[in-house]
N, C-alpha and C positions, 0 to 999 in steps of 0.2 A: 404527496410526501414532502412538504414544502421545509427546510429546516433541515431535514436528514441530512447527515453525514456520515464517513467514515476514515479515521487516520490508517496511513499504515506505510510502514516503513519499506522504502522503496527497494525492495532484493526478492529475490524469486522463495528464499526460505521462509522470508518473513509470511510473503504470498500462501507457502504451501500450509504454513502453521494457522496461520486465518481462515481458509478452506476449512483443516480436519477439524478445527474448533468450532467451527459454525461463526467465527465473528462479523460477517460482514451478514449476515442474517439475523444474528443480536444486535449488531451497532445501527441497521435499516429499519429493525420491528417488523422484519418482514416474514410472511408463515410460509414462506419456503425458500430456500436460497436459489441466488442472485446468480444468474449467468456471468463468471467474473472470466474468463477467458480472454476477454481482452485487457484485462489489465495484468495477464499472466504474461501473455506476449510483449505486452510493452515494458515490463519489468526484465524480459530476457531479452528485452534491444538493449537494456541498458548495461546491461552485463554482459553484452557480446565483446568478444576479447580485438576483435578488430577497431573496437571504441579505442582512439589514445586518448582523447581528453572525456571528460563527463561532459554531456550535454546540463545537466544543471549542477549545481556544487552539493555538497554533501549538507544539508542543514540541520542534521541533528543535534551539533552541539548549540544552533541557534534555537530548535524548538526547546531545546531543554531551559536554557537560559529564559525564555521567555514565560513557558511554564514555571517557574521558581520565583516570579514575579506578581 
């Protein structure tokens, strides 16, 4: 699967919304979905409330900016 991708907005809802839709099985081309569990976990480290700062900055005002380009 060389080239395969998928974006997705790093919060646990965005997660659960990509599951029920099937997106990360449309965005792979893949005929069955993908064990994503670990990126549900690592989306709920980043929302643990014990985080004071973000481990990375928020970049969506810079993807959008960059997509508009």
């Amino acid at each position: 699967m060389p080239g395969r991708g998928a974006w997705l907005t790093p919060t646990v809802e965005a997660y659960e919304l990509a599951v029920k839709r099937r997106a990360f099985r449309r965005a792979l081309r893949l005929e069955r979905d993908p064990d994503t569990s670990a990126v549900r976990e690592y989306l709920a480290g980043l929302q643990s409330p014990e985080r004071t700062e973000p481990e990375h900055p928020d970049m969506t005002e810079q993807a959008e900016r960059l997509m508009d380009n």
